[in-house]
FITIKE-526074 format. One record per residue (C-alpha): y, z, x; residue number from 1; chain. Coordinates in pm, whole numbers, padded with zeros to 5 digits. Layout:
# FITIKE-526074
<r><c2>Y</c2><c3>Z</c3><c1>X</c1><resi>NUM</resi><chain>A</chain></r>
...
//
This chain:
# FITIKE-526074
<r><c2>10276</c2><c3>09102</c3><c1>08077</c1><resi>1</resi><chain>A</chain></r>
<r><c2>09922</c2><c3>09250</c3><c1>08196</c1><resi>2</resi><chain>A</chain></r>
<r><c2>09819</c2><c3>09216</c3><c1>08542</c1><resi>3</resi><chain>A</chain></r>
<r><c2>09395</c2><c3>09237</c3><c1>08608</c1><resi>4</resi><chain>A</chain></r>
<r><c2>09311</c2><c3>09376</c3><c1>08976</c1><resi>5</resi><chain>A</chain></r>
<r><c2>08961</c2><c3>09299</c3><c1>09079</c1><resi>6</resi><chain>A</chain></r>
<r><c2>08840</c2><c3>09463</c3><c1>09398</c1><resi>7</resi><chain>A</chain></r>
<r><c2>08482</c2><c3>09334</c3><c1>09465</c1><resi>8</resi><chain>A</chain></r>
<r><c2>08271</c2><c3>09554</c3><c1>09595</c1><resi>9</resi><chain>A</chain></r>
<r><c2>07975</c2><c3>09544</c3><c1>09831</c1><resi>10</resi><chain>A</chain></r>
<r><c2>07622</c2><c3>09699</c3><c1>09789</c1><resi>11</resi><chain>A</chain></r>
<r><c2>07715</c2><c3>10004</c3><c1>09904</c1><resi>12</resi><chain>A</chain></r>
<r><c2>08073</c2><c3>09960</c3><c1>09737</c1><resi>13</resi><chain>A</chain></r>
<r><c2>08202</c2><c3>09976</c3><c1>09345</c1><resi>14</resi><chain>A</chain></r>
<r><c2>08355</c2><c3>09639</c3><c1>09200</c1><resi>15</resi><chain>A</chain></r>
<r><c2>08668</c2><c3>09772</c3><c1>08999</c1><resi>16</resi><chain>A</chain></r>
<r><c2>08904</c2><c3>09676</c3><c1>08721</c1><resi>17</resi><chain>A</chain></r>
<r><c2>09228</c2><c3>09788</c3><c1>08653</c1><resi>18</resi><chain>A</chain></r>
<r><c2>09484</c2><c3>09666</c3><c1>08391</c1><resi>19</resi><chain>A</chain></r>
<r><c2>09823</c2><c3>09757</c3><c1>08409</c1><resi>20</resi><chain>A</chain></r>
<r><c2>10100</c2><c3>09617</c3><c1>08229</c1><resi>21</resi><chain>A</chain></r>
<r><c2>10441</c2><c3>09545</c3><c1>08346</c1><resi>22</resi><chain>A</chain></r>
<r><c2>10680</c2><c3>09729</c3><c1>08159</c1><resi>23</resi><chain>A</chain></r>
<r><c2>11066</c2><c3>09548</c3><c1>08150</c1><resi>24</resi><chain>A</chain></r>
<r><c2>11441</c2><c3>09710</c3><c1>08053</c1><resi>25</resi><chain>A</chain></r>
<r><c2>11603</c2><c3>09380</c3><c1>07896</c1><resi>26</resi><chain>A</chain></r>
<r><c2>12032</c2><c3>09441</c3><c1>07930</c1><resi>27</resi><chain>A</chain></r>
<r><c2>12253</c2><c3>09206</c3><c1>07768</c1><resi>28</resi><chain>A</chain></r>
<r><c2>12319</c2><c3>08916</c3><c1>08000</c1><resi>29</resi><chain>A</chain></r>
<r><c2>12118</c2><c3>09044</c3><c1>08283</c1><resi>30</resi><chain>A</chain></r>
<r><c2>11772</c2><c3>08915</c3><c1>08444</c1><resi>31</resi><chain>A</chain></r>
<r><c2>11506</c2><c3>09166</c3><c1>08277</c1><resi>32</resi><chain>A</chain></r>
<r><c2>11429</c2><c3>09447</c3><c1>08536</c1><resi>33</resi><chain>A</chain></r>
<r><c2>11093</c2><c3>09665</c3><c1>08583</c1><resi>34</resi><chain>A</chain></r>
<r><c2>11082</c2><c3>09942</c3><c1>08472</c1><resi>35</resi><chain>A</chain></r>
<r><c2>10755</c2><c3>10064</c3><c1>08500</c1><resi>36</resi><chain>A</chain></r>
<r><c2>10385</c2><c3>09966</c3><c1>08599</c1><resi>37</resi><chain>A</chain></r>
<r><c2>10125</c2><c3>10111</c3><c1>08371</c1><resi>38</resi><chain>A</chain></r>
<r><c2>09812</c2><c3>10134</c3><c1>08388</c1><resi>39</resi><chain>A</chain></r>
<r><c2>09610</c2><c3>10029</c3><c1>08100</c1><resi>40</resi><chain>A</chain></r>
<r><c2>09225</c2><c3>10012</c3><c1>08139</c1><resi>41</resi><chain>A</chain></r>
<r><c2>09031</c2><c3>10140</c3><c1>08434</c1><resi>42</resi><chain>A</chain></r>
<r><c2>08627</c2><c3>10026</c3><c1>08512</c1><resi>43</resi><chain>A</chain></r>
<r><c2>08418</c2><c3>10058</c3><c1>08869</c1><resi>44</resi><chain>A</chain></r>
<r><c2>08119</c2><c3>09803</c3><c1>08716</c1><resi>45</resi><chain>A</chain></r>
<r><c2>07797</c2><c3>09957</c3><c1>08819</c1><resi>46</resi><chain>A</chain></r>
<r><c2>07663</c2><c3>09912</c3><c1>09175</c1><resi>47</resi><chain>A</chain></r>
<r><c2>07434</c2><c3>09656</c3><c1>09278</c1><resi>48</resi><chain>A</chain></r>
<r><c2>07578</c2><c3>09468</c3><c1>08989</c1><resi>49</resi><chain>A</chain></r>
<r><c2>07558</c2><c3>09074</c3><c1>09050</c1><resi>50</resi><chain>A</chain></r>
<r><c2>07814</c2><c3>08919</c3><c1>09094</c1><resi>51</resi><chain>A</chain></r>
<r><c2>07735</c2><c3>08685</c3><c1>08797</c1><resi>52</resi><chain>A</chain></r>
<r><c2>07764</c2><c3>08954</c3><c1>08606</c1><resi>53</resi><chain>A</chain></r>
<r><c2>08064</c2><c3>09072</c3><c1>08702</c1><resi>54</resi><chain>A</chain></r>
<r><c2>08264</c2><c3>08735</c3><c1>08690</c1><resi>55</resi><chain>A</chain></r>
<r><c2>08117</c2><c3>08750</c3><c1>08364</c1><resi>56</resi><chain>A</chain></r>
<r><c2>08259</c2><c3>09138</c3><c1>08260</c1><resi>57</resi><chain>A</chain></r>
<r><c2>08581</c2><c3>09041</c3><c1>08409</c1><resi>58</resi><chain>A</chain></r>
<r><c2>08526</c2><c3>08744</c3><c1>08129</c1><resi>59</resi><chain>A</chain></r>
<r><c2>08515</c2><c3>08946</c3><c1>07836</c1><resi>60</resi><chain>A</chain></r>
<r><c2>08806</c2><c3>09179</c3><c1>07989</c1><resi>61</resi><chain>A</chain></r>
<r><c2>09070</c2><c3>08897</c3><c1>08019</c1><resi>62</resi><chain>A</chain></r>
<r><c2>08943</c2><c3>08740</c3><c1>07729</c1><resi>63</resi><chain>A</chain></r>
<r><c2>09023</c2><c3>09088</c3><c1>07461</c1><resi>64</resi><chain>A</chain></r>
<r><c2>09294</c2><c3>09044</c3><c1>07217</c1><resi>65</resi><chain>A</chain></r>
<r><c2>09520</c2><c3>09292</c3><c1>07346</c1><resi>66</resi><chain>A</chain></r>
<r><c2>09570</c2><c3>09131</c3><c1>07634</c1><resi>67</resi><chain>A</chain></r>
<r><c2>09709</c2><c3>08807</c3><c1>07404</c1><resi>68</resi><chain>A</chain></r>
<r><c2>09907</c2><c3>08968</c3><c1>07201</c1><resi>69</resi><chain>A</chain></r>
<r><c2>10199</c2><c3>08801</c3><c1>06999</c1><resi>70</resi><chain>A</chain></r>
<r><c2>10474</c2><c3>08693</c3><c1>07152</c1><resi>71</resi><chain>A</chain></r>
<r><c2>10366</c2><c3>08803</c3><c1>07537</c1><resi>72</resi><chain>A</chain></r>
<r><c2>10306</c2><c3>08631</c3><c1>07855</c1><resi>73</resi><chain>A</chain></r>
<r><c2>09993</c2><c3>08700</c3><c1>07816</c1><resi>74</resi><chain>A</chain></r>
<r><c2>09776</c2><c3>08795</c3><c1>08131</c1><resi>75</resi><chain>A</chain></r>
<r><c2>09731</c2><c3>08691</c3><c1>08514</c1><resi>76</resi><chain>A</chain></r>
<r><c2>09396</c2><c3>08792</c3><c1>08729</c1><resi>77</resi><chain>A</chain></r>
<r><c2>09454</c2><c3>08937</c3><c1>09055</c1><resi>78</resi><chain>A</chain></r>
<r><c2>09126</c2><c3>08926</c3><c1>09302</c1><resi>79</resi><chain>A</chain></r>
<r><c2>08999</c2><c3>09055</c3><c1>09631</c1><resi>80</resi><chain>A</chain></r>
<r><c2>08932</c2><c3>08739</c3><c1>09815</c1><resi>81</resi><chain>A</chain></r>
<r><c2>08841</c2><c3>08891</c3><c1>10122</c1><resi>82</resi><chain>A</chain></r>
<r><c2>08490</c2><c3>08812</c3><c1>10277</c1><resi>83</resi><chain>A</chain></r>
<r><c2>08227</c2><c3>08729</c3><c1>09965</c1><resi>84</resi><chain>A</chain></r>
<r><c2>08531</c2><c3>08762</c3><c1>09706</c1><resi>85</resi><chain>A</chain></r>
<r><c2>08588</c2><c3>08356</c3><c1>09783</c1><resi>86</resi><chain>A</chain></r>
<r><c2>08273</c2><c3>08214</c3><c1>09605</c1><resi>87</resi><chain>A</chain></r>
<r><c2>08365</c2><c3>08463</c3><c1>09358</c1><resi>88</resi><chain>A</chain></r>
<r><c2>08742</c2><c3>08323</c3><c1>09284</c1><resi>89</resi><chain>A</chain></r>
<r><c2>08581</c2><c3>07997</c3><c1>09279</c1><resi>90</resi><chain>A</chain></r>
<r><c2>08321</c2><c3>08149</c3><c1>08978</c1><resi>91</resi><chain>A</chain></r>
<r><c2>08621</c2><c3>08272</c3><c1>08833</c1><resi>92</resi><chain>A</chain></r>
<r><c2>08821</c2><c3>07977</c3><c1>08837</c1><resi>93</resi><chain>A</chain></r>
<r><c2>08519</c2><c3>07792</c3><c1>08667</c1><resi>94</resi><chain>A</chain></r>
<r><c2>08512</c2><c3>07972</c3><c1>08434</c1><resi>95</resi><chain>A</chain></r>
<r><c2>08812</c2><c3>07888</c3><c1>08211</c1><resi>96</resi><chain>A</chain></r>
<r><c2>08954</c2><c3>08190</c3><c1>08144</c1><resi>97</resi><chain>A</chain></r>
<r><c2>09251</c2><c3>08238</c3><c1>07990</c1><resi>98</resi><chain>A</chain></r>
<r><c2>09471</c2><c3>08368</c3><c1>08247</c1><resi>99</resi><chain>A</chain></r>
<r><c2>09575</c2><c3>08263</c3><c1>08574</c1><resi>100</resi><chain>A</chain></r>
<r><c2>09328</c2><c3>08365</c3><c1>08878</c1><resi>101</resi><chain>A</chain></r>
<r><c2>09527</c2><c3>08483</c3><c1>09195</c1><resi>102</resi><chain>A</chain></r>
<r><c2>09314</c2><c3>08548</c3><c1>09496</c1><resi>103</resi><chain>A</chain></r>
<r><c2>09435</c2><c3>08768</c3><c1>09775</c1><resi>104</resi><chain>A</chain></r>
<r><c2>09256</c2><c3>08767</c3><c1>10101</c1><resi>105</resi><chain>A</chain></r>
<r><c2>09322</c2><c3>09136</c3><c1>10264</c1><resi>106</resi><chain>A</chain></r>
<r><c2>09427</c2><c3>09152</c3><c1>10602</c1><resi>107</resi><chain>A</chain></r>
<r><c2>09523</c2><c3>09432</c3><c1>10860</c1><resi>108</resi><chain>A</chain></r>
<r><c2>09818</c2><c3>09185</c3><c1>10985</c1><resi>109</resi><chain>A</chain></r>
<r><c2>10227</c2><c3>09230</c3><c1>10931</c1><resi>110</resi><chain>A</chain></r>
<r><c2>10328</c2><c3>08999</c3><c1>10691</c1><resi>111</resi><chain>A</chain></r>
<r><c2>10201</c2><c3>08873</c3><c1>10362</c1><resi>112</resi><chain>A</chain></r>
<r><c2>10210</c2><c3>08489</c3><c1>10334</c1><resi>113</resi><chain>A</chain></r>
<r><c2>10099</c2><c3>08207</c3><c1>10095</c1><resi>114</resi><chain>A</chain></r>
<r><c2>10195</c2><c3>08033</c3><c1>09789</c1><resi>115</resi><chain>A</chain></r>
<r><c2>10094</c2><c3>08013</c3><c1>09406</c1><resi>116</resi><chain>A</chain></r>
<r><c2>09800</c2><c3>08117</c3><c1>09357</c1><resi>117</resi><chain>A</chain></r>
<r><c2>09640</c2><c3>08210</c3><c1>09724</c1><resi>118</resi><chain>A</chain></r>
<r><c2>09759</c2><c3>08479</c3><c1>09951</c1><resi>119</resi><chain>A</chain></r>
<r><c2>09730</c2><c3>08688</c3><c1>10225</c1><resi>120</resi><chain>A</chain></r>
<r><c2>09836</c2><c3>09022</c3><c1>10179</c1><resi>121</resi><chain>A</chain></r>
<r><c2>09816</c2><c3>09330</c3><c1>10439</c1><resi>122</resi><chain>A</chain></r>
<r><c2>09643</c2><c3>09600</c3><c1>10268</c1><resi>123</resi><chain>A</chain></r>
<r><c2>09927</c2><c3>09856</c3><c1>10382</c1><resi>124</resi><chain>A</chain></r>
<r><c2>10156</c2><c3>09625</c3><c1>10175</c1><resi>125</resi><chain>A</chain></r>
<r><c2>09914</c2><c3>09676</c3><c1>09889</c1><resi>126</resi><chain>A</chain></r>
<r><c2>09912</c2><c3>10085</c3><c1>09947</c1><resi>127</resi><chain>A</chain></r>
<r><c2>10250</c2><c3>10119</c3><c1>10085</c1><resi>128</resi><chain>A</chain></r>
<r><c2>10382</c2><c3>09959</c3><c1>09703</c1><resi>129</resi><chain>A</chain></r>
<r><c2>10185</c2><c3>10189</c3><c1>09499</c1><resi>130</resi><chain>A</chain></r>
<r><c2>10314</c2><c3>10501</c3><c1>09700</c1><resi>131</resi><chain>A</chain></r>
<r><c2>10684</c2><c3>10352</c3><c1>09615</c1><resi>132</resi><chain>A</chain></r>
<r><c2>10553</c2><c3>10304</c3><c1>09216</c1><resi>133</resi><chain>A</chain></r>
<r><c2>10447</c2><c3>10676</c3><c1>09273</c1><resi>134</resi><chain>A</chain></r>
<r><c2>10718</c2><c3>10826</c3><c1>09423</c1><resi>135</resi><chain>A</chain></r>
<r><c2>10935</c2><c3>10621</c3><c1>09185</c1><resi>136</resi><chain>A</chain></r>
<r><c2>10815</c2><c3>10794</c3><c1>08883</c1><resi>137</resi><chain>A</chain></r>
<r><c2>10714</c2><c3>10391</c3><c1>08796</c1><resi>138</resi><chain>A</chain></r>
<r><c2>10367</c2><c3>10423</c3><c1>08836</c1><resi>139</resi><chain>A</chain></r>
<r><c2>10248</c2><c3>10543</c3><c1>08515</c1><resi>140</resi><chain>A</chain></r>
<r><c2>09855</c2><c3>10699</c3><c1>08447</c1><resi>141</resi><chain>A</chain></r>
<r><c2>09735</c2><c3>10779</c3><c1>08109</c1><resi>142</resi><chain>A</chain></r>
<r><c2>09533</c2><c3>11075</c3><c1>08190</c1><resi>143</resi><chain>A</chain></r>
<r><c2>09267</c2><c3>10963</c3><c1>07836</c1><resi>144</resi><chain>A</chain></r>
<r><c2>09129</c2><c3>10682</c3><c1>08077</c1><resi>145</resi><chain>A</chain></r>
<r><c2>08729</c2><c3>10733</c3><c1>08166</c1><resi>146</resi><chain>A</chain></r>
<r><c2>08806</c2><c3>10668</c3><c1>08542</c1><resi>147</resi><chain>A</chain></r>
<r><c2>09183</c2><c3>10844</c3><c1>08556</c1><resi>148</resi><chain>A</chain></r>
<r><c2>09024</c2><c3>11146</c3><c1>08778</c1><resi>149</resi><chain>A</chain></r>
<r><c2>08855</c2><c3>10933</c3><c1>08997</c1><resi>150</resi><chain>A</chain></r>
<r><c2>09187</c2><c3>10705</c3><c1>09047</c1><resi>151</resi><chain>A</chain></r>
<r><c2>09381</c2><c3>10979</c3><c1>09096</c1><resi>152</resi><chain>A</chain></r>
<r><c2>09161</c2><c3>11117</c3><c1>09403</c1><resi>153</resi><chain>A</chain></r>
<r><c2>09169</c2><c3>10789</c3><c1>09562</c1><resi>154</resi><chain>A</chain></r>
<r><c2>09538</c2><c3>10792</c3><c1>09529</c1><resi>155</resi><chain>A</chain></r>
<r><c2>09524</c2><c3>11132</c3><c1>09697</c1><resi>156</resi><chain>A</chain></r>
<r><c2>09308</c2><c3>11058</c3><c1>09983</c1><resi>157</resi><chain>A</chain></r>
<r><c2>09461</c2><c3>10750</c3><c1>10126</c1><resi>158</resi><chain>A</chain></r>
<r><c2>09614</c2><c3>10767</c3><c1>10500</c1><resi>159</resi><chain>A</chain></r>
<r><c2>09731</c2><c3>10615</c3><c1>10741</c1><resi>160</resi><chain>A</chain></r>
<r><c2>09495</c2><c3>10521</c3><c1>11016</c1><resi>161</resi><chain>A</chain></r>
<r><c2>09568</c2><c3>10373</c3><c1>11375</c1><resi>162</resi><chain>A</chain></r>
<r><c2>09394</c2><c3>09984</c3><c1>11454</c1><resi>163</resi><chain>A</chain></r>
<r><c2>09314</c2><c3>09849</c3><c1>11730</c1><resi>164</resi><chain>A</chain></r>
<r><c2>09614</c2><c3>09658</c3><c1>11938</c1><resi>165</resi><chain>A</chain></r>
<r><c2>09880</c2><c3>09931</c3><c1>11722</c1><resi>166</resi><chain>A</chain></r>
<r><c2>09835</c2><c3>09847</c3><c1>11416</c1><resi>167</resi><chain>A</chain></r>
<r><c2>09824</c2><c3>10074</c3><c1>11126</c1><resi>168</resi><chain>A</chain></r>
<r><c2>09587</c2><c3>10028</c3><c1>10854</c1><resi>169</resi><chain>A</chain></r>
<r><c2>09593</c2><c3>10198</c3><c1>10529</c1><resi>170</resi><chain>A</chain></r>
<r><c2>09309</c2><c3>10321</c3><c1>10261</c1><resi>171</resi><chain>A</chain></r>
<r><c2>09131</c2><c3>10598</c3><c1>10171</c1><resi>172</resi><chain>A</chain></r>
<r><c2>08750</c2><c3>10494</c3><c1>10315</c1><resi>173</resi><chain>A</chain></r>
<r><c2>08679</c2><c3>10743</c3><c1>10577</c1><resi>174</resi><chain>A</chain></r>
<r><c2>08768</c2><c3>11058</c3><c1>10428</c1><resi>175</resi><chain>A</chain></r>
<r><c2>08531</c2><c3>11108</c3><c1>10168</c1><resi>176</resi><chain>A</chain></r>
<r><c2>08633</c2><c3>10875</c3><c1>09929</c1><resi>177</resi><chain>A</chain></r>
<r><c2>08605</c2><c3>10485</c3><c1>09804</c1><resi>178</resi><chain>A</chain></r>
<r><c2>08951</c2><c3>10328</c3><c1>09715</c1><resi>179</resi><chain>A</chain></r>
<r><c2>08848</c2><c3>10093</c3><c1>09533</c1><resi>180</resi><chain>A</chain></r>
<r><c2>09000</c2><c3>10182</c3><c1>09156</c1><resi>181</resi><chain>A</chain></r>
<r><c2>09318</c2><c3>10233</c3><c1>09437</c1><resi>182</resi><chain>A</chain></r>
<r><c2>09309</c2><c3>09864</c3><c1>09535</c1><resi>183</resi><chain>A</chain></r>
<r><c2>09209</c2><c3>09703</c3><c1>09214</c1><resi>184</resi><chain>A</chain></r>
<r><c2>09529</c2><c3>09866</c3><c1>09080</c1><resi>185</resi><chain>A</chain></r>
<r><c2>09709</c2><c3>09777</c3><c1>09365</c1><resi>186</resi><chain>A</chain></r>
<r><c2>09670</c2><c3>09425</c3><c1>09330</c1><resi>187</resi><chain>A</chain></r>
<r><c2>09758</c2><c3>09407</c3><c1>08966</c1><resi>188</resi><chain>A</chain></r>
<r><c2>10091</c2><c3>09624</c3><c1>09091</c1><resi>189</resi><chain>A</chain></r>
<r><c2>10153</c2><c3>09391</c3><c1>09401</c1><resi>190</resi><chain>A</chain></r>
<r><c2>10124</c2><c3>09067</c3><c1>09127</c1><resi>191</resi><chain>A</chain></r>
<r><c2>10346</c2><c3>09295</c3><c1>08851</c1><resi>192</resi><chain>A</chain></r>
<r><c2>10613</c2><c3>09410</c3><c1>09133</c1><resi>193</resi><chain>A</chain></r>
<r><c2>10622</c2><c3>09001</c3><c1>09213</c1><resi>194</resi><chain>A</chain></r>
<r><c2>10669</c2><c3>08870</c3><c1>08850</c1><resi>195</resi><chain>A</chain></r>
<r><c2>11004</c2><c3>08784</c3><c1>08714</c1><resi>196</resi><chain>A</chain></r>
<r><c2>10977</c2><c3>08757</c3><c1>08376</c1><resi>197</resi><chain>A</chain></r>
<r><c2>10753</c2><c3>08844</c3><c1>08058</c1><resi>198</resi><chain>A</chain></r>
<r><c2>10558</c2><c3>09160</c3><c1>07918</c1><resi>199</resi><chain>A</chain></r>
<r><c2>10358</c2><c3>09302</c3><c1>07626</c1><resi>200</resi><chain>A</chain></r>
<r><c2>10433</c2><c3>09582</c3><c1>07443</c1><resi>201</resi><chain>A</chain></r>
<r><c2>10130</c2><c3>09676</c3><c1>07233</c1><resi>202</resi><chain>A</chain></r>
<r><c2>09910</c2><c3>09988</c3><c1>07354</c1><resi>203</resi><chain>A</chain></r>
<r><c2>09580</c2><c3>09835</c3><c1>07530</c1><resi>204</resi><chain>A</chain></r>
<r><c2>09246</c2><c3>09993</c3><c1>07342</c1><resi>205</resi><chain>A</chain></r>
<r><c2>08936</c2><c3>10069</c3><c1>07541</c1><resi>206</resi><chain>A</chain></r>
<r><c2>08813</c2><c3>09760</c3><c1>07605</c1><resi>207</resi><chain>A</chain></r>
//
């Protein structure tokens, strides 16, 4: 099954895709397990990009082939719904794609919370599970993709930073570097890490 993180940037900020497919072990008379999350397609959409326009990129992404392919569970969009990102689900949504659209509102809290298809979700949950994909061997990067390089920094430059009232938040803004190919890719992981069943097999062209 493919997972779509959007991370919707600001003016200042890149809006970013990232497709990543959940990848299962099937065993005889056992619940299919994951065995790895890899990543498929990368984009950061131009800045200053409407966000018309990017609801309607996003469009032509979930709609490709190769995320339909025979015999899969096809696709589910995963989106930043903090701050502007609302109106932005709700373009989504009206749009009739063909996938499901999950929006997750980022918070610096403890605990993420919500049902079907709206969440909240601390963004050191988001982090903290791609450092376990990582450190798992699970998280797997072509290194062919356009944006690879730039993920890969992002990846490398996010900390751990103190908030106020204790509170740890986690990211890589502040040291030199955006994170948002980072998020997008942790939101498809945090939806792919949550699934229980279903993936594709076939190799995802540039899109």
């Amino acid at each position: 099954m493919y997972f779509v993180g959007l991370d919707l940037g600001l003016k200042a900020d890149y809006s970013a895709v990232a497709v990543v497919e959940r990848e299962q072990a099937r065993l005889a008379f056992l619940a299919p397990t994951l065995q790895c999350m890899r990543v498929r397609y990368l984009e950061r959409i131009p800045l200053g990009t409407p966000y018309a326009q990017v609801v309607s990129r996003v469009g032509e992404i979930v709609r490709h082939p190769a995320l339909r392919p025979p015999q899969s569970a096809g696709s589910r969009l995963v989106v930043d719904a903090t701050g502007v990102g609302a109106p932005v689900v709700e373009m989504l949504r009206s749009a009739r794609l063909p996938c499901r659209v999950t929006a997750v509102t980022i918070t610096s809290g403890e605990r993420a919370h919500g049902e079907g298809d709206e969440w909240h979700v601390p963004k050191k949950d988001l982090m903290a599970g791609l450092q376990v994909l990582l450190e798992n061997g699970q998280l797997k990067i072509p290194r062919k993709l356009n944006e690879t390089a730039t993920l890969v920094r992002e990846l490398t430059d996010i900390r751990v930073t103190p908030r106020a009232g204790g509170r740890m938040g986690m990211g890589a803004e502040g040291y030199g570097e955006h994170d948002d190919l980072a998020l997008a890719v942790a939101l498809a992981c945090w939806a792919g890490r949550r699934a229980e069943i279903g993936h594709g097999s076939q190799r995802l062209p540039g899109i």
